[in-house]
C-alpha positions as CSV (number, residue, x, y, z in Angstrom):
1,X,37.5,-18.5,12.1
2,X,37.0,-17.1,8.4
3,X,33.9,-14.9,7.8
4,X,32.0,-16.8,6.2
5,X,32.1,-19.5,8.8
6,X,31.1,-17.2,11.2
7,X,28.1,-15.7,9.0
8,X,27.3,-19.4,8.9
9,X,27.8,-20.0,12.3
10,X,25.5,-17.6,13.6
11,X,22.8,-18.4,11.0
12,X,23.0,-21.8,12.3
13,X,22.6,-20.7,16.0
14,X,20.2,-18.8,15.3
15,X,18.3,-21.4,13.7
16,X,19.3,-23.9,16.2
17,X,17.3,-21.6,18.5
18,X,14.0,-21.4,17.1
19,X,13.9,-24.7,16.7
20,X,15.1,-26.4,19.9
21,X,12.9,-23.8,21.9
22,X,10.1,-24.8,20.2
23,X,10.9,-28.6,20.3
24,X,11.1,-28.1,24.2
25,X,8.2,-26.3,24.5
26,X,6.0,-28.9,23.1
27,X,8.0,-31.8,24.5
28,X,9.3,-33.5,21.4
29,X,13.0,-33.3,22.4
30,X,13.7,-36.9,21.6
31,X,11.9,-36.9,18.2
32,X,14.0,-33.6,17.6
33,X,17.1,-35.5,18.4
34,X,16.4,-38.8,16.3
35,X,15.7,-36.5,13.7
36,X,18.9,-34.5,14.5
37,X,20.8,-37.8,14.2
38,X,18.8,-39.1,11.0
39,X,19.7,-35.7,9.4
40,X,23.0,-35.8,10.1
41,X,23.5,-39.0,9.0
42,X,21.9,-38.6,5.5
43,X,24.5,-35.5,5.4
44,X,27.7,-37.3,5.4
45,X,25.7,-40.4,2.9
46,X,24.1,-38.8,0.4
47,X,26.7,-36.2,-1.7
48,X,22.8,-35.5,-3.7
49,X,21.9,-33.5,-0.6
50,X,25.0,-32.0,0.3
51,X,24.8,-30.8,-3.2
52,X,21.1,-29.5,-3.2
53,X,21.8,-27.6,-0.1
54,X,24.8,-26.2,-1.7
55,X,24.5,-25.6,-5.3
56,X,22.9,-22.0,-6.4
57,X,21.8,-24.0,-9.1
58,X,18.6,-24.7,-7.6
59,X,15.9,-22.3,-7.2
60,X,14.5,-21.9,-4.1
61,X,11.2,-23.4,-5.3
62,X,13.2,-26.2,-6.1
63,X,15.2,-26.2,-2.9
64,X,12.7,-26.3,-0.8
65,X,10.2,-28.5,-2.3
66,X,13.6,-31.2,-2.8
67,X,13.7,-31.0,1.1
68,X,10.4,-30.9,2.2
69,X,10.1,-34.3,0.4
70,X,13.1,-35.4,1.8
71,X,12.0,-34.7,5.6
72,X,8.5,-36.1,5.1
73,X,10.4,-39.1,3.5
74,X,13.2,-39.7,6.8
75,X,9.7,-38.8,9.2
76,X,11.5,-35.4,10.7
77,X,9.8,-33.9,13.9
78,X,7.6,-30.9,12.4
79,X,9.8,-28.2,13.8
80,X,12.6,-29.1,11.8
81,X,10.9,-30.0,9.2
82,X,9.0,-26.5,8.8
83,X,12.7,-24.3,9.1
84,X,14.0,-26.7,6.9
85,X,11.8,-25.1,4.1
86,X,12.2,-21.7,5.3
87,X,15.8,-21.8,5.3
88,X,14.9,-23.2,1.8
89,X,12.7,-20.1,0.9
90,X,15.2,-17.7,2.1
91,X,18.6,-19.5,0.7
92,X,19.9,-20.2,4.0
93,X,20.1,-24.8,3.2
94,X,23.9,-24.1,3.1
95,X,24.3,-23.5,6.9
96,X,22.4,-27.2,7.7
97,X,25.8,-28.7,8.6
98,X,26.4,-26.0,11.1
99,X,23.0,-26.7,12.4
100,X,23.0,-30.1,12.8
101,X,25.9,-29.5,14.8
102,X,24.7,-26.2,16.7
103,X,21.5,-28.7,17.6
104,X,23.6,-31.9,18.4
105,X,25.0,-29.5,20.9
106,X,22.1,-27.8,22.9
107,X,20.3,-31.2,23.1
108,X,23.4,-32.6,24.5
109,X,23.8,-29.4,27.4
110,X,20.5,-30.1,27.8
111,X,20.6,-34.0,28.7
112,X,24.0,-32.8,30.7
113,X,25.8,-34.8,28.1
114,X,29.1,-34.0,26.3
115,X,30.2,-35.4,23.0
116,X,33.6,-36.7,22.2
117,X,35.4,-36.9,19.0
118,X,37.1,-40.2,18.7
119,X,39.4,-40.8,15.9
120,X,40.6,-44.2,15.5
121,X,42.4,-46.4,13.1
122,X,39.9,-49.4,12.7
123,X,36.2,-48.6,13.4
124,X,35.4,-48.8,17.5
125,X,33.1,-52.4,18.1
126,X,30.0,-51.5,20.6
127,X,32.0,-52.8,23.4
128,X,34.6,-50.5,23.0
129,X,32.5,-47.3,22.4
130,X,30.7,-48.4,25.6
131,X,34.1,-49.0,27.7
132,X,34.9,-45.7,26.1
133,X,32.3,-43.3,27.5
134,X,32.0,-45.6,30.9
135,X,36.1,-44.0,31.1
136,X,35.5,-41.2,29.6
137,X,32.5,-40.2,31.7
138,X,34.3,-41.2,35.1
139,X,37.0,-38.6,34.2
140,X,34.5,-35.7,33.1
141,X,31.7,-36.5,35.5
142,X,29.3,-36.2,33.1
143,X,27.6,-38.7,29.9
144,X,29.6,-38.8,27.2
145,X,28.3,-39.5,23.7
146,X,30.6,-41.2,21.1
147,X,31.1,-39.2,18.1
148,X,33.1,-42.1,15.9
149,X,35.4,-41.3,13.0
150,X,37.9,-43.6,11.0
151,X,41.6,-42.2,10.0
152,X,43.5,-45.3,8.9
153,X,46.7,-43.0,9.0
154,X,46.9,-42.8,12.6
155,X,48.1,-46.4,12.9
156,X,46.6,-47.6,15.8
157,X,45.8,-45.7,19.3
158,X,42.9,-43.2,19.6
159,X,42.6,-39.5,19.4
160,X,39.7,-38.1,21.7
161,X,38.3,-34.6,21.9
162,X,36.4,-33.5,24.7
163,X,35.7,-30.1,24.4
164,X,38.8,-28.4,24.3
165,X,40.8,-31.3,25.9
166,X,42.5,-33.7,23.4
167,X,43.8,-37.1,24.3
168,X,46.1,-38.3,21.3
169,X,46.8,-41.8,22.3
170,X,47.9,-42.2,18.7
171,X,50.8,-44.8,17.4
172,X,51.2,-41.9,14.4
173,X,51.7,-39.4,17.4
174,X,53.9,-41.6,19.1
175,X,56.1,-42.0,16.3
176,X,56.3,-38.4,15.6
177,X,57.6,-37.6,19.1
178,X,60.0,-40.5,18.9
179,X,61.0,-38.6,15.6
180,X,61.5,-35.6,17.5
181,X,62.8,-36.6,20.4
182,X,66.0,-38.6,18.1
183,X,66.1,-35.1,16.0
184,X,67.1,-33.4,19.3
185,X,69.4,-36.3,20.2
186,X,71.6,-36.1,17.0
């Protein structure tokens, strides 16, 4: 892991913290995870945020009153909403990707879920998401939330992570094995 994406890291976590301890404490866990989800989501839509959070352009007056009026305007819980402008006021908007993540993650331990990347070629119907963690959660023993992602190159087939487990059920990986396999053959 570079440095900086540690720095980042551990501002994230330690963010992450703060804010799911006091989300606990006052029992607002599930408006901390919709808000979680909503966040993330308006991440990967909206390149306008992802470059407010980024750019030093911005002053931090400017920065944080750009996402205080964004939370009050997706409805975020008011302990996110609150670290959101200090990590405005002290330049620290950057890390919010890690944190989504880093909060994704302790709301997930502490539901006793686990999240799985899948990677597929078309995107995954309900049905199949569904039959997904009902398979995926008889193997791990625990709920498994569906993390979805699209990568047309793979073909067809599925790539799963689960932790540090990945399934590469693949067509592209399948051909490359084939490719390797003839490679030793000739």
């Amino acid at each position: 892991m570079s440095e900086s994406a540690s720095i980042s890291s551990g501002i994230a976590a330690r963010y992450a913290t703060a804010i799911f301890e006091i989300a606990l404490e006052s029992d607002a866990l599930g408006d901390l995870e919709r808000g979680v989800d909503d966040l993330g989501a308006a991440l990967d839509a909206s390149a306008d945020l992802r470059d407010l959070i980024a750019s030093p352009v911005y002053s931090r007056d400017e920065q944080k009153a750009a996402i205080l009026a964004v939370a009050d305007k997706m409805g975020l819980p008011p302990a996110l909403r609150n670290a959101l402008g200090l990590m405005a006021e002290k330049r620290r908007l950057f890390v919010l990707p890690a944190l989504v993540g880093q909060l994704r993650a302790r709301i997930a331990r502490h539901k006793g879920e686990v999240t799985a990347d899948v990677t597929s070629a078309r995107p995954l119907t309900d049905a199949q998401s569904k039959k997904l963690a009902e398979t995926l959660r008889a193997r791990i023993g625990k709920d498994v939330k569906i993390n979805a992602a699209v990568d047309e190159d793979l073909i067809g087939g599925l790539v799963v992570k689960v932790g540090s487990v990945m399934i590469d059920s693949s067509i592209r990986a399948r051909l490359a094995a084939l490719q390797n396999a003839m490679k030793e053959v000739g």
